[in-house]
N, C-alpha and C positions, 0 to 999 in steps of 0.2 A: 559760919559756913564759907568755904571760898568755892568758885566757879568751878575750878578742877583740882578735884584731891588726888594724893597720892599718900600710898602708905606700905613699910617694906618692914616683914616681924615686927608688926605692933606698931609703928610710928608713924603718924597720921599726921600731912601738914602740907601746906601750897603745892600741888606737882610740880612748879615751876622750880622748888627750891629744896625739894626730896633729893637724897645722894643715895647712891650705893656703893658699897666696901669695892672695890677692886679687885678683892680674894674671891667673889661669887664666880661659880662656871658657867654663867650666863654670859661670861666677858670672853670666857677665852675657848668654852667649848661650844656653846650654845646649847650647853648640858641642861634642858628642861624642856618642860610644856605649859601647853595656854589655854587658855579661854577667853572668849569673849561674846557679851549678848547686847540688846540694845537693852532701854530702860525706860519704862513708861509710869506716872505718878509713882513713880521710886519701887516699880514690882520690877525686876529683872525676867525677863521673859525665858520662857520653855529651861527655868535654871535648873531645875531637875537632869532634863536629856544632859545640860553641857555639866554636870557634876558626875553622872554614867562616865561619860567620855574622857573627864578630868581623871578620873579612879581608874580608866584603862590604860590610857597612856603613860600613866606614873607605873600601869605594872611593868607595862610593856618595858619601860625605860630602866625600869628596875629602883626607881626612887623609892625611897624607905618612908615616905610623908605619914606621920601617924596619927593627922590632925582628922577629927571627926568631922564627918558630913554636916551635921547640926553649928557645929563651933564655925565649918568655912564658911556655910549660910550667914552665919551670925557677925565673921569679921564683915564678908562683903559686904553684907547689909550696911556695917555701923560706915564703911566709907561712901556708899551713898546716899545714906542719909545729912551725910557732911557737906554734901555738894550742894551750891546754891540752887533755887528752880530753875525748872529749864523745863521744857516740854517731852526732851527727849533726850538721854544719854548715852552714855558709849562707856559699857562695861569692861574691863580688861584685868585679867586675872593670872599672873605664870609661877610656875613651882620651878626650884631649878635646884642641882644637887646638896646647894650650899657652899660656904665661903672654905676654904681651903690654897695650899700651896698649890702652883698650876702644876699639875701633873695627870697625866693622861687615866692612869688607874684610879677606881673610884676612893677616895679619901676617906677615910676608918673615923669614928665618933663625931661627926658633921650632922646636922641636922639642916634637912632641908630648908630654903627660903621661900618664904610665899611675898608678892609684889602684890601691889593692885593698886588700879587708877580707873577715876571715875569726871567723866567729859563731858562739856555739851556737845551735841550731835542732833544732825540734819539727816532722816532717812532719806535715800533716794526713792525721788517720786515715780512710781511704776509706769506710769504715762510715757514717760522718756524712754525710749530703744537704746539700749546697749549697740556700741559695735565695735567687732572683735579684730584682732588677727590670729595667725593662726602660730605654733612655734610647735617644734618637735621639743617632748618633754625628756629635760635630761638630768631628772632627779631622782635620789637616790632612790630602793624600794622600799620603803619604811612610810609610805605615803600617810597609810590608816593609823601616824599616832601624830598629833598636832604637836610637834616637837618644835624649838626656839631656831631650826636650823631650815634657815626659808631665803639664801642665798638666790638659788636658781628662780624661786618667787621673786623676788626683787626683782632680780633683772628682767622677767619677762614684763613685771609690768611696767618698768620704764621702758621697755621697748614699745608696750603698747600706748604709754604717756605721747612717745614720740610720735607716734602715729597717729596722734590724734584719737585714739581709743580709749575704749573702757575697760576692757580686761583682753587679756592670751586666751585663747585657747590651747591646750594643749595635746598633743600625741604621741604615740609609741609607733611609729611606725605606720600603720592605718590606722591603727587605733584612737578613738579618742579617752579621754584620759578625765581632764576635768581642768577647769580655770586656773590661775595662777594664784588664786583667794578665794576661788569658790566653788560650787558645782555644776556642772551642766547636764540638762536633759533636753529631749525632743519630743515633740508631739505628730506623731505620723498616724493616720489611717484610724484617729480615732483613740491611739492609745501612746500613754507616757513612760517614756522609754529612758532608762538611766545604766549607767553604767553599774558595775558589782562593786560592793565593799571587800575589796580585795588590797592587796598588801598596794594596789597603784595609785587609791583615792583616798579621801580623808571621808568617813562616815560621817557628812553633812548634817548637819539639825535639823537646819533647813530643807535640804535633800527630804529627809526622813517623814518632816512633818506634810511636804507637797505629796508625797507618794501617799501618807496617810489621806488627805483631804482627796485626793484624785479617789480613790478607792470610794469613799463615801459619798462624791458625787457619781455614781458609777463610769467611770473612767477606765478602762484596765490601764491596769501598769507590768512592766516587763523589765526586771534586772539583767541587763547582757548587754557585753560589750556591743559600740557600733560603733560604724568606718567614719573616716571624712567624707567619704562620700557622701553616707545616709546621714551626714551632719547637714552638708550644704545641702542634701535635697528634702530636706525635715521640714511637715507642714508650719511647724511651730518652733523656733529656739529659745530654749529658757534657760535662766542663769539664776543661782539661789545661792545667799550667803546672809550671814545673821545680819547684818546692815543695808541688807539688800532686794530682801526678802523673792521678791518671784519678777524676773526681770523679762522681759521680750528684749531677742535680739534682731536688729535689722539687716545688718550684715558681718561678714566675717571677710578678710584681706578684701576689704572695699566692693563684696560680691551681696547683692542682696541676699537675701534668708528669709526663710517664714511668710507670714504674712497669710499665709492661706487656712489657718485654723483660728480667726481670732476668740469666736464662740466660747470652746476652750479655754483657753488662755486667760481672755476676762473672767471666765468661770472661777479659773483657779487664784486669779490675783485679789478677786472679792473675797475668796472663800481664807485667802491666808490673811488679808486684811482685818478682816470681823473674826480670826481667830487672835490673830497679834492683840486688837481693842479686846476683845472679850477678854485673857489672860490676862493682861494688867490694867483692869482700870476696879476703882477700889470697890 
């Protein structure tokens, strides 16, 4: 077992000391997509929803991947299994077009590459307040396929590193949009309020599985866009990402936030909590 594996078409060995070919377009176009979940007594959590979304994005992208549902469960598996104990780790999975000459048009009898790497990892503790700033979002439309091309991600979150933050916010204008790695909703007037799965966000797990858990405690929930405005004036700000799971935020550009629904809020944090424990423990 080593602490953290890495393994690229079959070859499984120290991530410190895994290579990849140079020819893959993961280098030169950021020709793919990803996934990633946490990992509790070696069960990969909610892997179902992120293998949906694995199999969207590759249509979307138009990658030819012909590797069965059963067989990716099975490599994933065999590289977390390889990783020493840990309490908790950090899944990470990308397909990309395959190795070829760099050429912009897609490359004829290539067969896709699958990566993956498996980590120790520290949840963040829900206890702790996020805080934001805020950036107007200026990436491309293709939000909704978790694609290798997360340029404008980066920098917003070194912008928010510099500022002593946790994550960007981001917008369109009034609009908000969603994190620079995650999702964001509000809790206003009793009810939880998220953006649409539209071509501007990424169809969150996370996202998906709060809005579920909100419903069953009856909670309403409400898909449609909302302003910066009704961002900074939201009983509640909440930020969700698979490593992250249901975060409060306390301010955004150094402006308080929230604080006025915590009821809620704790509601939902126990409720994704004892679902996280519930799904992977053996």
């Amino acid at each position: 077992m080593w602490e953290s594996v890495g393994y690229y078409n079959g070859v499984m060995g120290p991530l410190e000391e895994m290579q990849v070919p140079m020819g893959d377009r993961a280098l030169y176009f950021g020709d793919g997509i990803y996934e990633a979940t946490c990992v509790s007594n070696r069960i990969p959590f909610a892997l179902e929803d992120h293998l949906d979304r694995m199999y969207n994005s590759l249509r979307l992208l138009e990658i030819p991947f012909h590797m069965e549902r059963e067989q990716v469960k099975a490599e994933l598996q065999k590289v977390v299994d390889a990783a020493a104990d840990c309490p908790i780790h950090f899944l990470y999975w990308q397909i990309t077009r395959g190795n070829g000459p760099r050429n912009h048009v897609f490359p004829e009898g290539v067969e896709p590459s699958l990566m993956i790497f498996v980590k120790p990892h520290t949840m963040k503790p829900m206890e702790i307040p996020y805080r934001l700033i805020s950036m107007e979002d200026n990436r491309f439309n293709l939000c909704n396929i978790k694609t290798l091309n997360l340029i404008p991600s980066v920098l917003a979150n070194q912008r928010a590193a510099e500022h002593g933050c946790d994550e960007a916010v981001l917008h369109r204008g009034s609009r908000v949009t969603e994190c620079a790695h995650s999702n964001i909703s509000i809790l206003k007037d009793g009810v939880l309020r998220t953006a649409p799965t539209d071509e501007l966000i990424l169809p969150g797990i996370t996202r998906k599985h709060l809005l579920a858990l909100a419903r069953e405690h009856g909670i309403p929930t409400l898909e449609e866009p909302f302003s910066m405005v009704e961002l900074m004036n939201a009983d509640e700000v909440i930020v969700t990402s698979s490593s992250a799971l249901c975060m409060k935020v306390e301010s955004i550009d150094n402006i308080p936030v929230g604080g006025r629904d915590p009821q809620r809020l704790s509601l939902l944090q126990r409720a994704y909590l004892e679902k996280f424990q519930r799904e992977t423990s053996k």
